[in-house]
C-alpha positions in Angstrom: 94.9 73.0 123.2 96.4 76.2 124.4 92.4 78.2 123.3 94.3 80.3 120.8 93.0 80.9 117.6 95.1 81.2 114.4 94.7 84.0 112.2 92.8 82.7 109.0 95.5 82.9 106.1 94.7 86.1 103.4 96.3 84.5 100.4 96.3 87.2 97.4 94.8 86.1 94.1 97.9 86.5 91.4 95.7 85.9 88.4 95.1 89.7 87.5 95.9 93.1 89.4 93.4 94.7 87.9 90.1 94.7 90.2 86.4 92.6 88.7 83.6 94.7 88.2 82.0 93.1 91.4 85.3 93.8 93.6 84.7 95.4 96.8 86.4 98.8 97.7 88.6 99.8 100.7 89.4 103.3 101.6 92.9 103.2 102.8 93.6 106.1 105.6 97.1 106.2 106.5 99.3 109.5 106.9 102.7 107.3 106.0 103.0 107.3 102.3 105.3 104.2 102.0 102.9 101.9 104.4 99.9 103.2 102.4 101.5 102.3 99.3 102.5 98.6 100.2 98.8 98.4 101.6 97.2 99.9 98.6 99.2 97.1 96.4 98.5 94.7 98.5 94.5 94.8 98.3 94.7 95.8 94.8 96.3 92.3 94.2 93.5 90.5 96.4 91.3 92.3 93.8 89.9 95.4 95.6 89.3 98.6 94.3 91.2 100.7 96.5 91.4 105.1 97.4 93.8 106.8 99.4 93.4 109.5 101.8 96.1 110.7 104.5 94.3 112.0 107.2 90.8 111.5 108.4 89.5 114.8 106.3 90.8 113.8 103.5 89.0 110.7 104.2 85.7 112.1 105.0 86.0 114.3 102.1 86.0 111.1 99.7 83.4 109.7 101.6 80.9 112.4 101.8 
């Protein structure tokens, strides 16, 4: 055993896009638009309710 540990696999739920009532939320904060796009989709189809802010005032801002 070389004493690394594997990453646990995120495998995204393809039954709906659209986030449960009880989904939780991520605020994504990412000044590249495309990257914070592809993120964005991709936690919206794991279920999340996701924001998007590009720079850490806009973030606070959403926050506060």
């Amino acid at each position: 055993m070389s004493g690394r540990r594997d990453s646990p696999t995120v495998r995204p739920s393809t039954a709906s896009t659209e986030p449960s009532p009880d989904a939780g939320h991520v605020l994504v904060v990412e000044d590249d638009d495309a990257l914070a796009r592809a993120m964005s989709r991709y936690l919206q189809t794991a279920g999340y309710r996701v924001d998007l802010a590009a720079d850490g005032a806009a973030a606070a801002e959403r926050v506060l």
